[in-house]
VEXFI-887171 format. One record per residue (C-alpha): x, y, z. Coordinates in steps of 0.25 Angstrom, whole numbers, padded with zeros to 4 digits, always signed. Example, Ala and Ser with C-alpha at 12.3 -4.5 7.8 and 13.67 -1.06 7.14 Angstrom:
// residues 2
+0049-0018+0031/+0055-0004+0029/
This chain:
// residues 97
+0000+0000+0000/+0011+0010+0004/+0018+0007-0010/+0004+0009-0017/+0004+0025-0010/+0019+0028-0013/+0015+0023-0028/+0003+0031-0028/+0011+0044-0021/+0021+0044-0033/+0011+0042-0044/+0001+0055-0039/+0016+0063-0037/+0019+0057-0052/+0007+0062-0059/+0007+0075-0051/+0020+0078-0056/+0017+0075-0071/+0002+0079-0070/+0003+0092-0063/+0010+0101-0070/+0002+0099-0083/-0011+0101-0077/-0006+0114-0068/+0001+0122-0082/-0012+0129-0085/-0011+0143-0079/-0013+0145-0065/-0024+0154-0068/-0033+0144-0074/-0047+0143-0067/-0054+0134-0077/-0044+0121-0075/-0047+0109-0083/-0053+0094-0078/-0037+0089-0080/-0031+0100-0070/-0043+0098-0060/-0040+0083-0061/-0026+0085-0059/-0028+0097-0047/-0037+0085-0041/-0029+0072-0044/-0014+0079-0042/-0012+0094-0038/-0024+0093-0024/-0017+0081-0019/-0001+0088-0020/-0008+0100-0014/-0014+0093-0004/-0002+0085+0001/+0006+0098-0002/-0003+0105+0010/-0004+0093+0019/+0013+0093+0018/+0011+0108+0020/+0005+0107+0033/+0015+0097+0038/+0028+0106+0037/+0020+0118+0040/+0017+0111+0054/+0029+0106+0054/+0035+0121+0050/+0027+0127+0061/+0036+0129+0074/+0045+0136+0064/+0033+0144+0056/+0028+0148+0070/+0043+0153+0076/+0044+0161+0062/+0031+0165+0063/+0027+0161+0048/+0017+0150+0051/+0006+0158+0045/+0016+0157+0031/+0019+0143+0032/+0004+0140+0034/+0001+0147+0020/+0013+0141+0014/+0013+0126+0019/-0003+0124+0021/-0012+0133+0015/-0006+0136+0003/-0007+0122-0002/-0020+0119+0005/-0025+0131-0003/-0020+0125-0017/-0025+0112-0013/-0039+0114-0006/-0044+0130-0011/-0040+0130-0028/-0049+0125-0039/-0047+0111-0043/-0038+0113-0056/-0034+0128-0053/-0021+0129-0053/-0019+0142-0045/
């Protein structure tokens, strides 16, 4: 079983890497995207994003004796956590902006 989640890890990190600049080279202004980039949004871009904020908030909990003393944490916060929770939860499915 564990062998069967390692294979499936490097085939989602595979198809992400060939798959997802082609379906992101439209402009970043585009508002209408088409059923190919929702698809890959949904099937590639939503999961990298959300594993990106759930790593976020580990090292920002784990950068916050340190964001505290330097009195950033409110910077840390936006950079770490809510930056990428915002690109993964809050944009239209297929926007790529």
């Amino acid at each position: 079983m564990n062998q069967i989640l390692k294979n499936t890890v490097v085939a989602m990190t595979l198809c992400a890497t060939l798959f997802a600049p082609s379906s992101f080279a439209a402009s970043s202004t585009q508002q209408n995207p088409t059923s190919v980039q929702m698809g890959a949004d949904l099937v590639i871009a939503r999961p990298v994003q959300l594993a990106a904020t759930l790593v976020g908030v580990v090292f920002f909990v784990a950068s916050l004796p340190f964001t505290v003393m330097g009195d950033n944490v409110d910077q840390a916060a936006k950079a770490l956590v809510a930056d990428p929770a915002r690109a993964t939860f809050a944009r239209c499915l297929g926007c790529t902006h």
